[in-house]
C-alpha positions in Angstrom: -23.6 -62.0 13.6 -23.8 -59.6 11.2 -24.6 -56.5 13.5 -21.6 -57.0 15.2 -19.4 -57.0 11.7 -21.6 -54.0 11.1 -20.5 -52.4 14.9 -16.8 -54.0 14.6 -16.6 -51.9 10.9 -18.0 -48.6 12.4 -15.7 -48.9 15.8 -12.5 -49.2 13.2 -14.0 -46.6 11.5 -13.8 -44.4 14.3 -10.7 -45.1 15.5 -9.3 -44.7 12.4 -11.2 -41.1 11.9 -9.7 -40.6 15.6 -6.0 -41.5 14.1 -6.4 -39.3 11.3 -7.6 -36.4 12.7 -4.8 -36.6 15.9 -2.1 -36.9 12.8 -3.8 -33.8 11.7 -3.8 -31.9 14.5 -0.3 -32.7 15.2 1.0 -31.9 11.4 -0.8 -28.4 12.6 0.9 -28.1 15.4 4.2 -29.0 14.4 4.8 -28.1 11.1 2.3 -25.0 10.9 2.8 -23.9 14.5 3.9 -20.4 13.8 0.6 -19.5 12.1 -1.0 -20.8 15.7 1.1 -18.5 17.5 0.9 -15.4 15.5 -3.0 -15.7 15.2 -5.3 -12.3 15.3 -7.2 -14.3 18.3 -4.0 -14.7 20.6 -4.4 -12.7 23.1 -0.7 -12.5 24.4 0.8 -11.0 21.1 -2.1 -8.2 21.3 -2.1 -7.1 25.1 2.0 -7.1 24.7 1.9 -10.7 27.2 5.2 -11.7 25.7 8.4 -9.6 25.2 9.6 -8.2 21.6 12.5 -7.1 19.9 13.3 -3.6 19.4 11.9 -1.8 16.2 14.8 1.6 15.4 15.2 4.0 12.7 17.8 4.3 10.4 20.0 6.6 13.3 19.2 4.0 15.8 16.4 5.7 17.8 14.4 3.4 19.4 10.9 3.5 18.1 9.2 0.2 20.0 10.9 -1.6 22.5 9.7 -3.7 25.9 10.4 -2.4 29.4 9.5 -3.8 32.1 6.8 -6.4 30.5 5.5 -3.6 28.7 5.6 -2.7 24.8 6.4 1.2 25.0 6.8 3.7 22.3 9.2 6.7 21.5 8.9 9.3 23.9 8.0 12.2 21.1 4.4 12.3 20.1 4.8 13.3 16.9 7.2 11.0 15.9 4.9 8.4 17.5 1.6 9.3 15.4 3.8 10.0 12.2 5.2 6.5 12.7 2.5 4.4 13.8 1.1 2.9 10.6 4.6 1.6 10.0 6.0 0.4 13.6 2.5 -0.8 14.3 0.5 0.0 17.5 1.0 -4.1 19.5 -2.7 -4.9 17.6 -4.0 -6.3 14.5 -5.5 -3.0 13.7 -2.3 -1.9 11.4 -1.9 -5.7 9.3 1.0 -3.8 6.9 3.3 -2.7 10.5 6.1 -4.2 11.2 4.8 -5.3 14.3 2.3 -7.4 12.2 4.3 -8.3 9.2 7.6 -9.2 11.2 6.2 -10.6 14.5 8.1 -13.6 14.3 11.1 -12.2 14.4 10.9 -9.6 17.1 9.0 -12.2 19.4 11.8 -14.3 18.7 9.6 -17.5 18.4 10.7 -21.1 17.7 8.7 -24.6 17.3 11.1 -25.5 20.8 11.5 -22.6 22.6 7.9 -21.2 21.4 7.3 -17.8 23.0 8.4 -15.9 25.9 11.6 -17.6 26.6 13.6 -17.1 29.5 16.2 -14.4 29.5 18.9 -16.5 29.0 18.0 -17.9 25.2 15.9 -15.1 24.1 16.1 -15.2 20.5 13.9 -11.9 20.1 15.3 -10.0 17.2 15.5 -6.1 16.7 14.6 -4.7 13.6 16.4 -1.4 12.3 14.6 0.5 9.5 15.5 2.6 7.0 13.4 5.7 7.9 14.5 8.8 9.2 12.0 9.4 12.2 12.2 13.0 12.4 11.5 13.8 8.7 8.6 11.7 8.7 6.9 13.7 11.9 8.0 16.7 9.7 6.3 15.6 6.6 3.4 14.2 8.7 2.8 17.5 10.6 2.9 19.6 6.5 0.0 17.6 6.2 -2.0 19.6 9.0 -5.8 18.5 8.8 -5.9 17.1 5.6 -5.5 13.0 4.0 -3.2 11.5 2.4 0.6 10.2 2.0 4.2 11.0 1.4 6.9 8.8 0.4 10.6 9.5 -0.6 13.3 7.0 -1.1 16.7 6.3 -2.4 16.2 5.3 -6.5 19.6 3.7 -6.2 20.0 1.2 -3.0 15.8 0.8 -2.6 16.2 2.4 1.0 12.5 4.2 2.1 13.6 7.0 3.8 10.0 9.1 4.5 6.6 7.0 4.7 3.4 8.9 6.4 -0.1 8.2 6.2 -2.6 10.9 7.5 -5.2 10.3 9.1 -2.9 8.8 12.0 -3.2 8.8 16.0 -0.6 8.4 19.0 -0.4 4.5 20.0 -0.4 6.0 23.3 -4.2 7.0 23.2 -5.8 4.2 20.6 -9.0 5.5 19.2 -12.1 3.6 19.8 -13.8 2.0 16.6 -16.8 3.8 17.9 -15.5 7.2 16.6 -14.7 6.5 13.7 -18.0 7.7 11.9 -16.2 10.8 12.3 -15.0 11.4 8.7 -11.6 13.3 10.3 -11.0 9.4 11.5 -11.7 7.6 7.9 -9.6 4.9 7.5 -7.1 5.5 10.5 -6.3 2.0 10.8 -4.9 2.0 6.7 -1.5 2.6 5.6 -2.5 5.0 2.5 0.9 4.3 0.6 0.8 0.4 1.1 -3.0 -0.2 1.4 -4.9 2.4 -0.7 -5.6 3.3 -4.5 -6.4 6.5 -6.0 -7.6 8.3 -9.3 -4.3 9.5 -10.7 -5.4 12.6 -12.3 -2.6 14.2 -14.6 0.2 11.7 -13.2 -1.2 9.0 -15.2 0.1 10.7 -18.4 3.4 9.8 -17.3 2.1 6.1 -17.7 0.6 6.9 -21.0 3.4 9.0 -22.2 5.4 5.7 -21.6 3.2 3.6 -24.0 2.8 5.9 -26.8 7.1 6.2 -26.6 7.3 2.7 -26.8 4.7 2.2 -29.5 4.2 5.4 -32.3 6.8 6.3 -34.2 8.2 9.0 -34.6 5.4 10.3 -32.2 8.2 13.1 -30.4 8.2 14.7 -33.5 4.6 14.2 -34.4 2.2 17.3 -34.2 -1.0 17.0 -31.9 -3.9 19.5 -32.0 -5.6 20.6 -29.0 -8.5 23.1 -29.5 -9.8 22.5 -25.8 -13.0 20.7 -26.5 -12.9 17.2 -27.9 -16.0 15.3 -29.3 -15.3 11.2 -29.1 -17.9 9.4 -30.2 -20.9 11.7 -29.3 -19.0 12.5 -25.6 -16.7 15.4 -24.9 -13.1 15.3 -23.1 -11.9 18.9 -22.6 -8.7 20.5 -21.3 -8.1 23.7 -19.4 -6.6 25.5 -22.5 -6.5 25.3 -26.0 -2.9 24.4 -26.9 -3.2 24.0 -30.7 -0.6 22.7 -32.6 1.9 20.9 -29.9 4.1 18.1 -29.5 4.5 15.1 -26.5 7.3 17.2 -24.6 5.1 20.4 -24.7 1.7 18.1 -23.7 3.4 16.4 -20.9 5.0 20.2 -19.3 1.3 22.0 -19.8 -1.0 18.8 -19.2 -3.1 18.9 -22.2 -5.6 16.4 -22.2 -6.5 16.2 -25.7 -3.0 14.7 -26.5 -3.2 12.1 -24.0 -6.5 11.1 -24.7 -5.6 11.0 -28.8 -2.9 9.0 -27.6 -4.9 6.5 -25.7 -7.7 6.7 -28.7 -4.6 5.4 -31.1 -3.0 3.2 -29.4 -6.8 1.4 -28.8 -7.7 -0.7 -25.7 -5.7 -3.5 -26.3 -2.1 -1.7 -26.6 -3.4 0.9 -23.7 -4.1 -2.7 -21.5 -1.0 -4.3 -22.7 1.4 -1.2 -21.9 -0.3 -0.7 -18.8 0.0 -4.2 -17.6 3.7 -4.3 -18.4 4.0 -1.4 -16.0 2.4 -3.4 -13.1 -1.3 -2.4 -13.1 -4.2 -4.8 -12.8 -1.5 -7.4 -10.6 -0.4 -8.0 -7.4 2.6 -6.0 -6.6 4.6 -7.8 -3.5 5.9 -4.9 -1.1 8.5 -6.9 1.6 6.6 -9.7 3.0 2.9 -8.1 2.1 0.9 -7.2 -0.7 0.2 -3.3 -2.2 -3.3 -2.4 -2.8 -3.5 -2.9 -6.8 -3.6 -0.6 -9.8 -6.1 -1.0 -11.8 -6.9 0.0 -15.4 -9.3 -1.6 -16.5 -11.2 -1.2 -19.8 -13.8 -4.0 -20.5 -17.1 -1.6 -20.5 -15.5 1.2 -21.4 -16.6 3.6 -24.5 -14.1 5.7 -26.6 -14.7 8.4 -24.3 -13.8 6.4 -21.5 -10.6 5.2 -23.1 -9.7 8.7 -23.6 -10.4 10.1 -20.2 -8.6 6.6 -19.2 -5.0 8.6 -21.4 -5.8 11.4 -19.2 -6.0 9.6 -16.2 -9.6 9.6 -15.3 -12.2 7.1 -16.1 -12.1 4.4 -13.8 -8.1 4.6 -13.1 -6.4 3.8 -10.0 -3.3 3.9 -8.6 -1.1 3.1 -5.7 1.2 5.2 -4.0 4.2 2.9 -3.7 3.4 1.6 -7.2 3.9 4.8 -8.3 7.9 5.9 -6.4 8.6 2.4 -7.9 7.5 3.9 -11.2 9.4 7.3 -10.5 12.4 5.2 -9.2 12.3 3.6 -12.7 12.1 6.2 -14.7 15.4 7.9 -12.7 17.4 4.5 -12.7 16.9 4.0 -16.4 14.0 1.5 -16.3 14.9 -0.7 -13.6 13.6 -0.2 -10.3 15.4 -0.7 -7.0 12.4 -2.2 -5.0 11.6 -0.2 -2.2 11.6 -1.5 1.4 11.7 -0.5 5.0 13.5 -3.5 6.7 17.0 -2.7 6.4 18.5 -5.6 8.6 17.4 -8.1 11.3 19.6 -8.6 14.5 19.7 -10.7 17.4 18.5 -7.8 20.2 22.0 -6.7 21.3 23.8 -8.0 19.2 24.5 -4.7 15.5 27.7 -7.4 14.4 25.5 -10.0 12.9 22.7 -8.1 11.3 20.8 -10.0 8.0 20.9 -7.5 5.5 17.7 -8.3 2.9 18.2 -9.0 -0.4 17.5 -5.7 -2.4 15.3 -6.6 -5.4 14.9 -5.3 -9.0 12.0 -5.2 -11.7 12.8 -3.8 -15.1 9.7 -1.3 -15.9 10.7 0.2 -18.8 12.8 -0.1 -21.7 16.2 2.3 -20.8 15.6 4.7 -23.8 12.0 5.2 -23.0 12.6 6.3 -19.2 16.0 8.6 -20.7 13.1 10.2 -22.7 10.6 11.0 -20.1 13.0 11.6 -17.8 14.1 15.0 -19.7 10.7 15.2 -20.5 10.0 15.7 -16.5 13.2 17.9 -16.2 11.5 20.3 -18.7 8.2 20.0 -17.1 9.9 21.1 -13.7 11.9 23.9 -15.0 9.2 25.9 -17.1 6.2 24.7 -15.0 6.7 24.8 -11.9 10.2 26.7 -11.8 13.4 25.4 -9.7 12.9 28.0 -6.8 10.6 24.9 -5.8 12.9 22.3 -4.7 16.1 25.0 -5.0 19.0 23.5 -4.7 18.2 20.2 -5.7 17.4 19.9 -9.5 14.4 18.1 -9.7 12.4 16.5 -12.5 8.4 16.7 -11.7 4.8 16.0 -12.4 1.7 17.1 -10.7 -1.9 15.6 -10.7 -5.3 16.6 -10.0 -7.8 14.2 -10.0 -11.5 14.5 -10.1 -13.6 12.5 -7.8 -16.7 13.6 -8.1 -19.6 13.6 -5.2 -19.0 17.8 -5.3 -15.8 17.0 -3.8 -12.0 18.6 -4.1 -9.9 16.6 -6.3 -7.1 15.0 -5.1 -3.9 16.1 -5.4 -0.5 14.5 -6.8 2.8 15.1 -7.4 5.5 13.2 -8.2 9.2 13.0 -8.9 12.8 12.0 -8.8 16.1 14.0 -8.2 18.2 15.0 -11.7 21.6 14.7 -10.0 22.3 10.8 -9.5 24.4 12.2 -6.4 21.0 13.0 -4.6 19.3 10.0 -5.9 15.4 10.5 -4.2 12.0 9.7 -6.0 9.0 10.9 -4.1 5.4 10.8 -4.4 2.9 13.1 -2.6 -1.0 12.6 -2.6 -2.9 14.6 -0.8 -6.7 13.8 -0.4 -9.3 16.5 -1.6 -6.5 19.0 -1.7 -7.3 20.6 -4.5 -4.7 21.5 -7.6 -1.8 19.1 -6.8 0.5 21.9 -7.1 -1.3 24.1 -4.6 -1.7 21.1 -2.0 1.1 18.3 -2.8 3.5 21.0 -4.1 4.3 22.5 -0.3 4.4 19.2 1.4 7.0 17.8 -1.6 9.2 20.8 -1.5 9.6 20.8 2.6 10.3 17.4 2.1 13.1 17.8 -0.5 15.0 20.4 0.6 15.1 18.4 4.2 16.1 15.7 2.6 18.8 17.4 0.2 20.2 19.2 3.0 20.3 15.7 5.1 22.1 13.8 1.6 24.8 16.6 1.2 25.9 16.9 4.6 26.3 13.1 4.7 23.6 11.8 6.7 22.1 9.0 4.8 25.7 7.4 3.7 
């Protein structure tokens, strides 16, 4: 008698185990069915099984689209390869393309209808971004054999107008994973402004120049001294030239490192973490529907040599590309930053009269007197640095970086900025990877880039 309670328990057991987990399954496939669907492992969405919505730049030319039951690309080559970290090349090589991050919509999926629906409720969605096509396979091309990205966007409206990432390849002719020891082929999959951090070099100052505006008094007027060699604590920190007696706008235009790192040494770990955390490093910065690759500054083992080198922008810094044009954006817009995207509506495919406009969003990154401040600070850098025949016509205000990296390689090199004139509102960064002085290898690549652009903003284009 009692083995048969004993079975009659275990068979309700089982049943009920049987009940739970077919509750389960169908909560999944219900209420979670769009993570199913748009799985790495399906098959369809990879080998372009099912159609998609068009993907266009900000002038409308068509940059992904399906013909014919197949996913095909613009027709230009360049614009293609200078493109393909953002539209996405149909597999989940490229997570951060719009392919990947917006699949959803351009496949047009719902829980009824699912995928591939017949012609006559397609719900597939195009996607119109804000990038001009051609000036990115310009700015992509400027980059010739070397690493790296370029970014340029409006500071006022949020609107990305250039994004490139080098290495890159044509969608057209995928490379095989089995190529890529080939250091040319490092990372060809990774979208360097979204996905990648860097040692900031000299651009970091800008960061630091921030905190010590917002926490010394009087520190514009103060007097620093730079004698080019600097012993902290039994380690040196030396600069490229001894300065002498000099002030914050004068250390910012020539790049002295002793004042940064005095600075940083000052202001002590704790007001260096604080400041820097308030201006978005060591956190997860949300870019559109993904994540960037974080910022760190991080000083837990560091000595007071390191915390100096960390003013200067060395040490164990890093820093992302977008993070920083939200920073220069920032600075331009008078501490609040326009968040920058690439989406700039969602339409039913044929239909431009319903478009979704996304909701622009704002972060306040600085207090408004502090970015006034380093904004002239930047002008004045630009003008007696690096001269206005640079960017000529456009007024600019500018910083360059070089950071070391060590291993016996180049440096990497930076620069950054933001248009003077609010009626050519474009911030920019520029990184360039083992380039060398950021001047002599992101200088070029940002001045094609801004004189394209200001040419393109006064004739109308981009209203």
């Amino acid at each position: 008698m009692r083995s048969i309670k004993v079975r009659l328990i275990m068979l309700y057991l089982i049943v009920l185990l049987f009940f739970l987990g077919l509750g389960f399954f169908s909560y999944e496939l219900i209420i979670k069915s769009e993570k199913w669907v748009f799985s790495s492992v399906n098959r369809h969405l990879s080998q372009g099984r099912v159609s998609q919505g068009e993907i266009l730049d900000r002038f409308g030319e068509v940059l992904a689209c399906t013909r014919n039951g197949k996913r095909t690309y613009h027709e230009d080559i360049n614009i293609r390869k200078a493109l393909v970290h953002t539209v996405g090349d149909g597999s989940v090589l490229i997570p951060t393309s719009v392919q990947s991050r917006y699949a959803k919509e351009l496949f047009g999926y719902s829980p009824i209808a699912g995928l591939g629906a017949p012609e006559i409720i397609n719900m597939n969605k195009s996607i119109t971004l804000s990038l001009d096509s051609k000036l990115c396979s310009k700015v992509s091309s400027s980059f010739k054999d070397k690493k790296g990205t370029a970014l340029a966007y409006n500071y006022l409206n949020g609107e990305i107008i250039c994004m490139v990432s080098l290495p890159n390849y044509d969608v057209e002719n995928k490379p095989s994973f089995k190529i890529q020891t080939d250091d040319k082929l490092e990372g060809i999959y990774l979208n360097r402004a979204l996905s990648s951090s860097y040692t900031p070099g000299s651009v970091f100052k800008l960061f630091t120049c921030a905190a010590a505006l917002d926490s010394m008094e009087d520190v514009e007027a103060k007097k620093f001294f730079c004698s080019k060699i600097k012993i902290v604590d039994g380690e040196k920190v030396s600069c490229m030239k001894k300065h002498g007696n000099i002030n914050l706008k004068d250390a910012l235009s020539k790049s002295c490192d002793i004042v940064f790192c005095d600075i940083a040494l000052e202001l002590g770990k704790e007001k260096m973490i604080q400041k820097m955390e308030e201006m978005g490093f060591n956190s997860s910065i949300s870019f559109e529907n993904s994540k960037l690759s974080q910022s760190e500054y991080r000083l837990e083992e560091a000595s007071q040599g390191d915390l100096g080198w960390s003013g200067i922008g060395q040490y164990k810094n890093t820093l992302n590309p977008m993070h920083m044009l939200r920073f220069m954006g920032a600075i331009a817009n008078n501490g609040v930053c326009i968040e920058p995207h690439t989406v700039k509506s969602i339409n039913l495919e044929g239909d431009e009269d319903t478009g979704e406009k996304l909701e622009v969003k704002t972060t306040l990154m600085l207090k408004p007197s502090t970015a006034q401040k380093i904004r002239e600070m930047m002008r004045y850098t630009m003008k007696n640095q690096y001269g206005d025949k640079m960017f000529s016509p456009a007024l600019m205000c500018a910083k360059t970086g070089t950071a070391e990296v060590g291993e016996g390689k180049l440096p990497h090199g930076w620069m950054v900025g933001f248009s003077y004139d609010a009626s050519f509102p474009v911030a920019f960064v520029v990184v360039v990877e083992n380039g060398d002085f950021g001047i002599k290898s992101a200088g070029p690549i940002a001045s094609n880039m801004i004189k394209h652009l200001y040419s393109s903003f006064k004739n109308g284009k981009y209203f």
